[in-house]
C-alpha positions as semicolon CSV with decimal commas, in nm:
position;residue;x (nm);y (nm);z (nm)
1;X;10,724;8,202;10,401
2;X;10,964;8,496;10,458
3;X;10,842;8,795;10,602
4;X;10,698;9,090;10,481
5;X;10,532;9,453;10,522
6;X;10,209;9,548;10,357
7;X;10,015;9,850;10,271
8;X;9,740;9,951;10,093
9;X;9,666;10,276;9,835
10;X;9,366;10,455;9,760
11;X;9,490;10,657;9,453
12;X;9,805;10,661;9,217
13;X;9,989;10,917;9,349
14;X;9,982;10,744;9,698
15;X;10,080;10,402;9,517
16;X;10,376;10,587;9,355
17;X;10,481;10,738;9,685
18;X;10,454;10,409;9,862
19;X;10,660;10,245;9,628
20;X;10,934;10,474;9,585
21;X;10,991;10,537;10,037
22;X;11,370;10,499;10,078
23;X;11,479;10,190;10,253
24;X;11,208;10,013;10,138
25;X;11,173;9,729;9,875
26;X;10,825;9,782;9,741
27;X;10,626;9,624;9,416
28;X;10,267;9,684;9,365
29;X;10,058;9,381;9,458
30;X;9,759;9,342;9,190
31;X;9,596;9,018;9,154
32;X;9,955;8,848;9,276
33;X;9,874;8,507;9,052
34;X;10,229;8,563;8,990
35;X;10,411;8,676;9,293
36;X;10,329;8,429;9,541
37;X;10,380;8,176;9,332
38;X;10,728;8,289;9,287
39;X;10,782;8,301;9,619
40;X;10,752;7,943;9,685
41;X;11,096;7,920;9,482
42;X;11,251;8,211;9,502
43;X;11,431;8,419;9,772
44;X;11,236;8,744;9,896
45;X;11,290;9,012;9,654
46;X;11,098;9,303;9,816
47;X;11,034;9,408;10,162
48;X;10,687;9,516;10,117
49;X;10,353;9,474;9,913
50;X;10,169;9,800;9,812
51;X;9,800;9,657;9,721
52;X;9,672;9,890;9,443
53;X;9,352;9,715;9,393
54;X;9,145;10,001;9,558
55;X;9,304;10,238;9,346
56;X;8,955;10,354;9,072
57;X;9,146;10,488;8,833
58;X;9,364;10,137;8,771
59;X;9,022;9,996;8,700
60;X;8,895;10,160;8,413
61;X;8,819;10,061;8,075
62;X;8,751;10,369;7,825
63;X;8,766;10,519;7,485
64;X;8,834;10,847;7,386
65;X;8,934;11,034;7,044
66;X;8,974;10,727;6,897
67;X;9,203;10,568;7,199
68;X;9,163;10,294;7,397
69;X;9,310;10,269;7,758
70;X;9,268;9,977;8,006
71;X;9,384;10,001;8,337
72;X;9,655;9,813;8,467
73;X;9,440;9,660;8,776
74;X;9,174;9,529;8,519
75;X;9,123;9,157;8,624
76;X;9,120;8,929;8,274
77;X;8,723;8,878;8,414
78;X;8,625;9,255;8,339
79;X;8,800;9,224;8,071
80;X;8,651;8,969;7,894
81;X;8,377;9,096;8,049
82;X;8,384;9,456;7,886
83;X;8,136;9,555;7,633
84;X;8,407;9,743;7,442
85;X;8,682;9,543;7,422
86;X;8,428;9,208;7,316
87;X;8,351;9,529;7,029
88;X;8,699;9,668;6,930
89;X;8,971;9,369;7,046
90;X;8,709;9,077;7,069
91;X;9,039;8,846;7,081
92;X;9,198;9,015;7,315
93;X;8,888;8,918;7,550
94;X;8,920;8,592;7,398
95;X;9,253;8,547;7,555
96;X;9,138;8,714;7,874
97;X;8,917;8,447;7,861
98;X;9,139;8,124;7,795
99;X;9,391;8,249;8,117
100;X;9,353;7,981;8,389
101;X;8,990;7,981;8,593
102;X;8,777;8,169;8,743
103;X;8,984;8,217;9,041
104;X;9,254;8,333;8,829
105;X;9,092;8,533;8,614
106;X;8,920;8,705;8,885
107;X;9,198;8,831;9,068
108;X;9,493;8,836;8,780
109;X;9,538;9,179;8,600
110;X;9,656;9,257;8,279
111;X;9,919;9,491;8,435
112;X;10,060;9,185;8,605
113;X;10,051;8,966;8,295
114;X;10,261;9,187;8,120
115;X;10,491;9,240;8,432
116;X;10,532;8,954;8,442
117;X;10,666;8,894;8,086
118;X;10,611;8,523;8,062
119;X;10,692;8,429;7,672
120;X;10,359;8,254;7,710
121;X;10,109;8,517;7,877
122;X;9,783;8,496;7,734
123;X;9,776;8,893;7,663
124;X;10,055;8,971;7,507
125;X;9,964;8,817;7,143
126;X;9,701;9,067;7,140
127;X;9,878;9,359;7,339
128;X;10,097;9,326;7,080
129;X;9,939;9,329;6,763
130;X;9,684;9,560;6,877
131;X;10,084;9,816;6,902
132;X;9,957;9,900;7,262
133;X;10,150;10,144;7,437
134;X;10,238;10,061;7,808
135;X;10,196;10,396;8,032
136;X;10,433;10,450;8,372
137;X;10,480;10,664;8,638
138;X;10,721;10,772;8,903
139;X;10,816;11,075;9,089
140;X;10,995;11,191;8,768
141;X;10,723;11,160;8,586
142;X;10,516;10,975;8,334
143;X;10,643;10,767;8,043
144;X;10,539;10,559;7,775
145;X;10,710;10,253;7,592
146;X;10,530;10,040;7,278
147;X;10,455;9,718;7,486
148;X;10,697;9,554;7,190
149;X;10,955;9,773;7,375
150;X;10,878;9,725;7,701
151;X;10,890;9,337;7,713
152;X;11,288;9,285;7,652
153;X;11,274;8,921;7,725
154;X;11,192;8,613;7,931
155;X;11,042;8,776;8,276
156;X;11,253;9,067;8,152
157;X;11,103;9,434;8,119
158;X;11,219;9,781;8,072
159;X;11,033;9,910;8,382
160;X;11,247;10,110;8,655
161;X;11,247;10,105;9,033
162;X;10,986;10,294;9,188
163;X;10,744;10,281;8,852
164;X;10,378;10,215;8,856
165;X;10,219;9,998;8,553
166;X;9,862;10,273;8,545
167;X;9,744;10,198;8,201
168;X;9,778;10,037;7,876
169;X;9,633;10,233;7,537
170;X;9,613;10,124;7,167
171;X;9,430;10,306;6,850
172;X;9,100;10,145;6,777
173;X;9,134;9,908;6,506
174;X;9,002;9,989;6,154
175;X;8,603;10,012;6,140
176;X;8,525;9,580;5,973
177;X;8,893;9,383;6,115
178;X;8,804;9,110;6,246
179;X;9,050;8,933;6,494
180;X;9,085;8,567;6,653
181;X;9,287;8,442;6,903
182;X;9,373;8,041;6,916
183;X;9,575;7,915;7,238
184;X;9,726;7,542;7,257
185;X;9,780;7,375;7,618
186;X;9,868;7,030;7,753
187;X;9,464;7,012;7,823
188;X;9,174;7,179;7,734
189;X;9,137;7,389;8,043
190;X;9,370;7,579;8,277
191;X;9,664;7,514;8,106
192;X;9,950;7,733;8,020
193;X;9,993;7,776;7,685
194;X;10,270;7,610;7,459
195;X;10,167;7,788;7,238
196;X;9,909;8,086;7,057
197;X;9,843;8,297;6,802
198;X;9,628;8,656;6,783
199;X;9,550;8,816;6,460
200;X;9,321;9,121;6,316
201;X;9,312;9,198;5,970
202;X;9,069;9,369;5,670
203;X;9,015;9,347;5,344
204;X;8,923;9,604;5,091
205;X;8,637;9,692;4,831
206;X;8,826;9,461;4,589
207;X;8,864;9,154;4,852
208;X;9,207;9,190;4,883
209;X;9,418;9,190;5,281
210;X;9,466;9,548;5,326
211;X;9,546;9,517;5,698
212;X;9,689;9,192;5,872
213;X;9,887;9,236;6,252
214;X;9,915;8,845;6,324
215;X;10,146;8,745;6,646
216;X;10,221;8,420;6,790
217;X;10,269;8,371;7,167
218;X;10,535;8,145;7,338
219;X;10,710;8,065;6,995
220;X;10,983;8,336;7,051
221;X;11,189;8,471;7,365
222;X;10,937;8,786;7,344
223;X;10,643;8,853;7,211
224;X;10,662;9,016;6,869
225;X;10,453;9,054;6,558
226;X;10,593;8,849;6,263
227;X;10,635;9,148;6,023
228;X;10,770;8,950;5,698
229;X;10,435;8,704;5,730
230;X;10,204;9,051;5,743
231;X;10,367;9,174;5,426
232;X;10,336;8,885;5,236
233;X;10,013;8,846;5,314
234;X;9,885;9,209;5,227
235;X;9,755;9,245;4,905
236;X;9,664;8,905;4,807
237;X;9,304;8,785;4,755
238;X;9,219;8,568;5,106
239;X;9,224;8,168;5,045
240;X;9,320;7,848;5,210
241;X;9,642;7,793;4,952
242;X;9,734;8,158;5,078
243;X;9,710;8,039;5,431
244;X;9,899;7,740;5,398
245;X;10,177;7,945;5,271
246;X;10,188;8,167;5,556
247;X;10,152;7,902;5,808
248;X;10,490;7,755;5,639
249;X;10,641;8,132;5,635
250;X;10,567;8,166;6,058
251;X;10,727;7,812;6,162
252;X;11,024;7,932;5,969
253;X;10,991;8,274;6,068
254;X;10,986;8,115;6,426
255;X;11,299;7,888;6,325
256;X;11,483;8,228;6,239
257;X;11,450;8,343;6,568
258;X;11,450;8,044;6,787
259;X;11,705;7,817;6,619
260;X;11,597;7,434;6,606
261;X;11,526;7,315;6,981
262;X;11,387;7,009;7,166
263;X;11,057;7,209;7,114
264;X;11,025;7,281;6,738
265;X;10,962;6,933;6,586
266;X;10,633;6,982;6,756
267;X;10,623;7,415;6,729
268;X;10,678;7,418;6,379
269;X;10,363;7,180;6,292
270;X;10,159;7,322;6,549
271;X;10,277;7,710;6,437
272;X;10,193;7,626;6,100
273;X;9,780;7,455;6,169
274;X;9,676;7,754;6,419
275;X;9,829;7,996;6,157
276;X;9,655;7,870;5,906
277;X;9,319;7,813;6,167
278;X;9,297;8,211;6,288
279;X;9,336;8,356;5,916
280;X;9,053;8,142;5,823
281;X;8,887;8,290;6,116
282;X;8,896;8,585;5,977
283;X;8,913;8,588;5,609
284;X;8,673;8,297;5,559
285;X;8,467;8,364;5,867
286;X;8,518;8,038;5,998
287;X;8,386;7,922;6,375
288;X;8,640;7,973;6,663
289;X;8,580;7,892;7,063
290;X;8,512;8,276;7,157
């Protein structure tokens, strides 16, 4: 393995001073599920490691006027963990949940997962439909992008040199959604996932979908909620015909994006049964795994 420099920061000014010393390729080192497996195939890309895993502030989960934040060094354990996320984004715990095992999950961060960008990260169905907003700093200052925004592509982000990941925040979700998250993998545990799906929605006094944010995970380059699905879903009375239709509407929705590849024989199928499995989740209340 090539060799490298390490340090280690106590607060977030100190992490954003470490990584921004001239002459000195530094990233933030969180759980580092990611980096060092990339360095088995790929050529050293920084000089040194800052660890910002002692850093308090990069751990917290809180709520305040109505405003979530999570820190960017939460592990997917405490958050799947967390009392109020398992209250106001129970499927974003869920997918917290279905990332890898308990070794991974215990050292892994959500900052890192989005970092990372992988079209199939576990948190970014939910990051997404949840709208969460991904907060940055550097020595010029703070930031904030719409994590929709801030993913551009493959392993491809908007973040600049010398920024710091410190939080993530999203508006609490209307008081009754109800949300589900559904993952597919090779096997039934520790498997990356070929493919997911998050969702939250409401309905109103009359029955009808009032709210819907629905977004499937490695179907499309990045991350993004499928908008045209949402809308044609809104409004109408919540059955299994409806659902059928809108699993149809996201494989071609996914088609739109994607074009046909080796892949979508089996995507478009599978697109359209989880579709239709998380709206029945939470429209007809029916059983999921968490």
């Amino acid at each position: 393995m090539p060799k490298y420099s390490f340090a280690t920061a106590a607060t977030v000014d100190e992490a954003v001073r470490l990584l921004n010393e001239p002459e000195v390729r530094s990233i933030p080192l969180g759980g580092g599920t990611d980096i060092f497996v990339a360095l088995r195939v790929n050529p050293l890309w920084f000089d040194r490691l800052v660890d910002i895993t002692h850093v308090p502030e990069l751990h917290h989960i809180g709520v305040a006027d109505g405003v979530v934040s999570i820190g960017a060094a939460v592990t997917f354990t405490q958050a799947l963990e967390s009392e109020l996320l398992q209250g106001v984004a129970p499927f974003l715990a869920c997918a917290c949940e279905n990332v890898g095992g308990p070794a991974i999950r215990n050292s892994g961060t959500l900052g890192g997962n989005v970092a990372n960008a992988a079209a199939c990260a576990d948190s970014l169905p939910a990051l997404v439909c949840l709208d969460a907003v991904v907060h940055l700093l550097s020595p010029a200052g703070e930031r904030a992008l719409p994590i929709s925004e801030f993913v551009s592509g493959p392993h491809q982000t908007n973040i600049q040199p010398g920024e710091l990941i410190t939080h993530f925040s999203f508006a609490q979700p209307p008081a009754g959604a109800r949300s589900a998250f559904i993952k597919i993998g090779r096997r039934r545990a520790q498997s990356i996932s070929r493919l997911s799906i998050a969702a939250i929605g409401t309905t109103n006094a009359g029955g009808a979908i009032d709210y819907i944010r629905i977004t499937p995970g490695a179907a499309t380059p990045k991350t993004i909620r499928f908008t045209p699905v949402e809308d044609m879903l809104k409004g109408q009375p919540p059955t299994r015909e409806l659902f059928v239709r809108a699993g149809e509407a996201m494989s071609a929705e996914m088609i739109s994006v994607t074009g046909r590849r080796w892949s979508t024989p089996y995507k478009e199928i599978a697109l359209k049964a989880i579709t239709e499995r998380v709206l029945a989740a939470i429209f007809l209340q029916e059983a999921q795994p968490c």
